[in-house]
C-alpha positions as MATLAB code, in Angstrom:
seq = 'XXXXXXXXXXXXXXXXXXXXXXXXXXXXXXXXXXXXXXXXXXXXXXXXXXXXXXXXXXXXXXXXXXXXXXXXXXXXXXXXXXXXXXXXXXXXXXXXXXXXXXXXXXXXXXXXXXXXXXXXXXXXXXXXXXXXXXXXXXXXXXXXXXXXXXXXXXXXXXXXXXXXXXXXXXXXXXXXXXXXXXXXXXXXXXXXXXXXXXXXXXXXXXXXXXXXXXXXXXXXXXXXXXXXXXXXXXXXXXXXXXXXXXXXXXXXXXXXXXXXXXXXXXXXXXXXXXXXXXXXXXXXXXXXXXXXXXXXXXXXXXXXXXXXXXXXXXXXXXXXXXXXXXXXXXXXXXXXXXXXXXXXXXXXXXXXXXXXXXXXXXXXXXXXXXXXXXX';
ca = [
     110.172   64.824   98.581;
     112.158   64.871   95.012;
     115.759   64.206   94.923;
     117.933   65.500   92.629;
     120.087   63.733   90.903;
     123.865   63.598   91.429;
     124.641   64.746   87.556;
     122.802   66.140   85.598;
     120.599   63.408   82.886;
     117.792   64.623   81.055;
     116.161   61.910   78.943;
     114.286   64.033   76.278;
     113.360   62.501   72.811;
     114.482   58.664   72.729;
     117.006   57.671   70.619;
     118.658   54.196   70.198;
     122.181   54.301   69.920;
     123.916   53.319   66.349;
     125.821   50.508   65.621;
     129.356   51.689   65.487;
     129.684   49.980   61.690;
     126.843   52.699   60.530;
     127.526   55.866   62.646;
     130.603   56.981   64.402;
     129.174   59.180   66.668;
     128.188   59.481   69.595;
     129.054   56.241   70.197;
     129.594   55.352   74.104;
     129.285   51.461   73.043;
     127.121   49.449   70.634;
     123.750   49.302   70.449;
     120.628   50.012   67.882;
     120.292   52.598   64.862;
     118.806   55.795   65.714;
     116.795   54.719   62.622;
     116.186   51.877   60.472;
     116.084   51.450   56.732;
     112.502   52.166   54.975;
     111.476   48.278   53.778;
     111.590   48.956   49.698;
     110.786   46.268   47.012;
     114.298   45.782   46.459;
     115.242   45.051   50.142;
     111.675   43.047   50.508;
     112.611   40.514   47.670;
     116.307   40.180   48.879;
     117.540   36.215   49.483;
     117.026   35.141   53.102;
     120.033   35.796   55.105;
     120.955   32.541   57.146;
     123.530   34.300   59.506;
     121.741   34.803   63.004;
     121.793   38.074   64.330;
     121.471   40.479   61.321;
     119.253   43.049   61.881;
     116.196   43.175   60.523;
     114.175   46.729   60.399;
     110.406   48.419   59.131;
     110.350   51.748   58.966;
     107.384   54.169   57.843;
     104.706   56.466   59.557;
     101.681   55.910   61.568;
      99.655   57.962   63.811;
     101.283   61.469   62.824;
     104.563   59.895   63.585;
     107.674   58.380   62.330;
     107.499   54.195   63.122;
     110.360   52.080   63.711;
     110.173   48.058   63.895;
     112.994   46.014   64.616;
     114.278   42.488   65.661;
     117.001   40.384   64.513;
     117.530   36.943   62.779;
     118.045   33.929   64.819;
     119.003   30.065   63.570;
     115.362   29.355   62.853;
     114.093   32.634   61.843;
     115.804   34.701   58.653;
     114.942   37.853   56.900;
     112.512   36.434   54.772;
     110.414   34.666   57.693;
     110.484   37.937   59.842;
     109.284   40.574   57.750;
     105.875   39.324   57.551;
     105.800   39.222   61.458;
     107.033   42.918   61.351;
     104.363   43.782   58.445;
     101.097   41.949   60.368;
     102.419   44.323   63.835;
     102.390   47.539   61.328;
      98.647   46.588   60.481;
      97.592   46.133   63.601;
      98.934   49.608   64.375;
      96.908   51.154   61.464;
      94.003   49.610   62.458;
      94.011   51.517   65.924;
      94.943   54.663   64.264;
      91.822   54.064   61.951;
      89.458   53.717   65.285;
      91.214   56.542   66.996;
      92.403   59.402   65.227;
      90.892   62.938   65.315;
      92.439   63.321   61.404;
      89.752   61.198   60.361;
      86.040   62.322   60.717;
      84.539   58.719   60.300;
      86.462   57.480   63.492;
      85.220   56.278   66.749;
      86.339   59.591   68.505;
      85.502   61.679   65.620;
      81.952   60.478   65.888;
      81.958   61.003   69.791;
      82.614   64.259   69.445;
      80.139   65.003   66.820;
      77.752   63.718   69.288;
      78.845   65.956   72.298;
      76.127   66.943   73.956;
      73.286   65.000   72.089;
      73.783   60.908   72.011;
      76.109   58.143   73.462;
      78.552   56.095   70.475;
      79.250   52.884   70.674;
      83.014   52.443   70.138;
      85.423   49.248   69.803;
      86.831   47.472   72.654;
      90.195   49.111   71.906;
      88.814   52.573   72.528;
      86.723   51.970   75.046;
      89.935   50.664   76.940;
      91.892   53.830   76.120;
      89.120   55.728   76.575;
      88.811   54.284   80.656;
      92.536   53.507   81.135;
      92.735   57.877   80.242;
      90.498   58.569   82.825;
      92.649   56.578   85.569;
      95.155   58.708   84.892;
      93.370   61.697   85.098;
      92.262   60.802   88.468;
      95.647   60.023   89.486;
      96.794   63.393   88.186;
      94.642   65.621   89.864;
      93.344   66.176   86.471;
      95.803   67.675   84.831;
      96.173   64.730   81.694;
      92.926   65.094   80.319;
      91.790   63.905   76.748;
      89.185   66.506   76.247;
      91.517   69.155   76.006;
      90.880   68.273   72.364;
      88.451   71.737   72.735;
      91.435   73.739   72.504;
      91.991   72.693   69.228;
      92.444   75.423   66.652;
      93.230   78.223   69.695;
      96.604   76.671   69.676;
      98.033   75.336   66.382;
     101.209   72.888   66.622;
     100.375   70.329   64.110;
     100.454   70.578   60.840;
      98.860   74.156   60.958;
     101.481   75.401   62.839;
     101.033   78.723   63.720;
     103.177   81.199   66.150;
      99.897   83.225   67.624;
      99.444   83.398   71.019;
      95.543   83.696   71.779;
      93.757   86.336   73.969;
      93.355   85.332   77.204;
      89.504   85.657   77.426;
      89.395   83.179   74.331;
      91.189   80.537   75.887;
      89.296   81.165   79.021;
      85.807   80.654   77.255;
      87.118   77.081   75.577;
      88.763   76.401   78.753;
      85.181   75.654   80.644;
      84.865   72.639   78.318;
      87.744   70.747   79.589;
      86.651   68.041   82.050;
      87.394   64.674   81.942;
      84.561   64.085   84.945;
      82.227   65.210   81.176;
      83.000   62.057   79.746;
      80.483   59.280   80.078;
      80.860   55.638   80.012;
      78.696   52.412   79.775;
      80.968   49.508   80.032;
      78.547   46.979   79.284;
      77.008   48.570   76.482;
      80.452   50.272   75.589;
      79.162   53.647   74.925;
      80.879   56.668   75.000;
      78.934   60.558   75.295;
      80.693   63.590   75.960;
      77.588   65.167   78.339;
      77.973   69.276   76.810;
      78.069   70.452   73.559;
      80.796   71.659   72.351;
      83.128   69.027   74.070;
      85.821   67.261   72.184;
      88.364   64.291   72.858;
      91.866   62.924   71.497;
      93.804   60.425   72.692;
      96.816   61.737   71.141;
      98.332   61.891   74.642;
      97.807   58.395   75.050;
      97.124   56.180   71.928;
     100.374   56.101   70.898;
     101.518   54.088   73.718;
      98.399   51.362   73.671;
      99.495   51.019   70.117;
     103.650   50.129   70.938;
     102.142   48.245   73.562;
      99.613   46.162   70.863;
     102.695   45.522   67.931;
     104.694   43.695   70.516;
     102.131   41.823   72.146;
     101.603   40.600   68.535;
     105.658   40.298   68.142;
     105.798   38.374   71.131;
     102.936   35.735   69.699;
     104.970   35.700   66.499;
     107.340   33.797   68.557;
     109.784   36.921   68.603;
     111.566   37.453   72.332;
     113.830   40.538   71.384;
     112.708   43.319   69.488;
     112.236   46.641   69.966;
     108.742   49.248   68.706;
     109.269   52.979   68.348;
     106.400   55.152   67.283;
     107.750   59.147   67.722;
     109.178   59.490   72.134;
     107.216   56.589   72.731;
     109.446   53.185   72.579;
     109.310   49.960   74.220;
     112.503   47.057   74.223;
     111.763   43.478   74.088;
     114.728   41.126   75.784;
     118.482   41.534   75.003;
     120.666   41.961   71.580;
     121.793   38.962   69.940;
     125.298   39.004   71.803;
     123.314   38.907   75.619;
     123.897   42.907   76.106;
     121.260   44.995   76.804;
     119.295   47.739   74.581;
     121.315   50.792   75.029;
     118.562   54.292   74.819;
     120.496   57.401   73.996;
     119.066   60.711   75.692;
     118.067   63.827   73.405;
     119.326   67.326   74.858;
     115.905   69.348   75.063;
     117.738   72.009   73.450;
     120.255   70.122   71.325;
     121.106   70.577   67.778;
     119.443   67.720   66.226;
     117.332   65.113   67.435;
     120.602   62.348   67.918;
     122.490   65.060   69.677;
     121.862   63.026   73.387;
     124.113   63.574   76.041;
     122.638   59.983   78.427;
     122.306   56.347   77.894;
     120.326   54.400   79.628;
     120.258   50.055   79.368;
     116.515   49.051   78.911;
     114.821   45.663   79.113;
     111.551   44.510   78.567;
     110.041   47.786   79.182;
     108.768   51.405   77.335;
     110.138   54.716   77.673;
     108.202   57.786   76.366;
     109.109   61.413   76.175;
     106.963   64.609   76.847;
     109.462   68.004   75.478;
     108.895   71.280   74.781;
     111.055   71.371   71.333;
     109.485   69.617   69.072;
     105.915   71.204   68.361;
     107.257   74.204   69.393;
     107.510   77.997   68.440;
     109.263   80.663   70.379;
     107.419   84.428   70.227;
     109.373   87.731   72.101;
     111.586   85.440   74.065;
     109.128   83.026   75.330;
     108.726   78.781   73.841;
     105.418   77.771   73.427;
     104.312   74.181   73.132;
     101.911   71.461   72.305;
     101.757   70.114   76.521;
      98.525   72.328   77.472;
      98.038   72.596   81.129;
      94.229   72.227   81.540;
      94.192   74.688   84.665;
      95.017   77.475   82.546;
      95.054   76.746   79.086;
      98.338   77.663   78.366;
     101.224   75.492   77.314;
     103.127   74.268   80.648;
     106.044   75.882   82.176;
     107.303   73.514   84.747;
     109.549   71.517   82.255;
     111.667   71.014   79.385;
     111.552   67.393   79.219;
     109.988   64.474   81.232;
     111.134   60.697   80.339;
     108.825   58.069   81.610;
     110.333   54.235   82.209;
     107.238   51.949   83.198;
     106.373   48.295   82.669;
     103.957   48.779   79.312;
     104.066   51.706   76.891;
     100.802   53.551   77.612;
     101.579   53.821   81.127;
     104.452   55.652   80.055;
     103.047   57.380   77.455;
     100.178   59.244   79.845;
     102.528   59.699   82.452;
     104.981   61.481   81.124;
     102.571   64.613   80.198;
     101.390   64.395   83.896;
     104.452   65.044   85.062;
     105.347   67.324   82.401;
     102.410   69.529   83.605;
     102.584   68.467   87.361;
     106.345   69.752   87.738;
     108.930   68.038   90.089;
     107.495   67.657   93.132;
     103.596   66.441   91.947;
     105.106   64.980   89.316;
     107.527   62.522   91.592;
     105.070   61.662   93.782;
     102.550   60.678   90.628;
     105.774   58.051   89.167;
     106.528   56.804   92.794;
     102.728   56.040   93.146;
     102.292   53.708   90.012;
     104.591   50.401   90.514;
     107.264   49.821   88.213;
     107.667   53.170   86.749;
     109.854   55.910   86.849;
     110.678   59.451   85.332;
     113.506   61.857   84.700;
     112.705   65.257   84.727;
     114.355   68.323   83.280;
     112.963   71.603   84.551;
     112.377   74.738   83.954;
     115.679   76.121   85.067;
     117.430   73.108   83.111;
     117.935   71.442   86.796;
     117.432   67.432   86.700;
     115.778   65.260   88.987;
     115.383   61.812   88.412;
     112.780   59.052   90.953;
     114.337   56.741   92.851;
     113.442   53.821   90.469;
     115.853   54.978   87.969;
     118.636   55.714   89.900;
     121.594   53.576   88.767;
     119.959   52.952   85.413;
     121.788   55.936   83.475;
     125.365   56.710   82.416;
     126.389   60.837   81.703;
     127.716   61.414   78.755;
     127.723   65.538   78.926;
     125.925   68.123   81.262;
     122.469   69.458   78.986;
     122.606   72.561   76.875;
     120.781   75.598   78.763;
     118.547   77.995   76.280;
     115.083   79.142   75.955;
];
């Protein structure tokens, strides 16, 4: 049964709430910048600070997204000593994107799907654990996350190519029959990969992100770093306390805000990752009606149960393939889903701008304002 929550707290788009020496507002108490400073060769060459707690921040894009990379100095550790550490976590990041991405047509998954129907592709131990971790949550979703929805790709168009058309019916319908995640063929031992009809196609766009978060601050962590914090796009995942003992504060996008630090929640995390599935951001609205990126496999049509759907779970991917579960699931599938995995949680917005939050978060957020209604 799904409770709803006693105010209303949507946690769209993650945020992390300014320092109140660089932004004024919103400012419910201290806490991170919404977004660092881009590393230049000015900044890069700078004299090593030896004051401990100065922030110290990487900011650029990977995987179609913008990337955020933060810790702060320490006694032992200044600026000049933690950039590196920062720099060899952003690598590690591009590597997976290079193994991964669809963008790319000499990539692991670029050469599975080339290979739909006809041969098996070996593939990295990093994909091949995507790859099998994606089809666990599948099965725990009845489905509904499913990385070959890839074959809708070029029906709809939110990336790049964004496009407001709407396609016919019997279109989506005919590409529809080649989303199945029960397609997709795996040989652990000799880590292969097939896709078993032609036509097929997979991304792990609903999912990568996250194993990557989750890979920079494993590497963090062996750089001898304990707080930090990794944001690649909604996904994000908080490493320890700030330098004065507080918690990470996580301010709370408004699904239909203003601007993307227009948040209306905070919410104190520690050592783990939120991630965000919305409707707003690859987005276009036609006669009255948003459309969206969050395709519901059982009809092939962008979702309608939700606004927004925050995930809060022990590691990043977890939270990252969750939250378009739920997104797709709606409240009551969706709740049971969180409640089933251990250590997670979720917020959910819905369709009628309602909130309902799981039992594992309850406590864990602080209203700031009710959540602006509109299409």
């Amino acid at each position: 049964m799904s409770l709803p929550l006693r105010h209303v707290i949507p946690i769209a788009a993650l945020t992390l709430a300014p320092l109140a020496c660089e932004r004024s507002t919103p400012e419910p108490e201290p806490g991170l910048p919404t977004s660092a400073s881009p590393v230049t060769a000015a900044s890069a060459s700078a004299p090593p600070t030896k004051a401990a707690g100065r922030r110290v921040a990487l900011e650029t894009k990977v995987m179609g997204t913008q990337l955020t990379l933060a810790t702060y100095t320490t006694a032992t550790l200044d600026d000049r000593s933690l950039r590196p550490r920062l720099e060899k976590a952003l690598d590690e990041l591009r590597r997976l994107e290079s193994l991964m991405t669809t963008w790319r047509d000499d990539s692991e998954i670029s050469r599975v799907n080339q290979r739909a129907g006809k041969a098996e592709v070996e593939v990295s131990p990093e994909s091949l654990d995507v790859i099998q971790k994606s089809l666990w949550i599948s099965r725990l979703s009845q489905g509904v996350f499913d990385i070959t929805f890839e074959a809708m790709h070029g029906l709809w168009k939110f990336d790049e190519d964004l496009e407001d058309n709407v396609p016919k019916k019997a279109d989506v319908e005919r590409v529809r029959k080649l989303i199945d995640y029960r397609q997709i063929q795996v040989d652990p031992e000799k880590r292969t990969v097939k896709l078993a009809r032609p036509g097929m196609r997979m991304s792990l766009g609903g999912i990568a992100k996250g194993y990557a978060v989750d890979a920079a601050a494993r590497i963090l962590r062996a750089e001898g770093l304990d707080t930090f914090f990794v944001q690649a796009g909604g996904d994000l995942y908080v490493a320890g306390k700030k330098p004065d003992g507080s918690r990470y504060r996580v301010g709370v996008r408004d699904p239909r805000g203003k601007h993307a630090n227009d948040f209306f929640a905070m919410v104190e995390v520690e050592d783990h990752a939120f991630s965000t599935a919305g409707d707003y951001e690859r987005s276009f609205i036609k006669e009255g009606k948003r459309y969206h990126h969050i395709i519901d496999p059982r009809t092939g049509f962008p979702a309608t149960a939700a606004r927004s759907v925050t995930v809060w779970a022990r590691d990043a991917l977890t939270a990252d393939a969750i939250d378009d579960a739920v997104f797709i699931l709606g409240v009551d599938e969706g709740l049971k889903l969180v409640e089933s995995i251990d250590d997670c949680g979720a917020v959910i917005v819905d369709d009628k701008n309602k909130v309902w939050i799981s039992r594992r978060l309850e406590g864990k957020v602080q209203m700031l304002r009710e959540p602006t209604d509109g299409i």
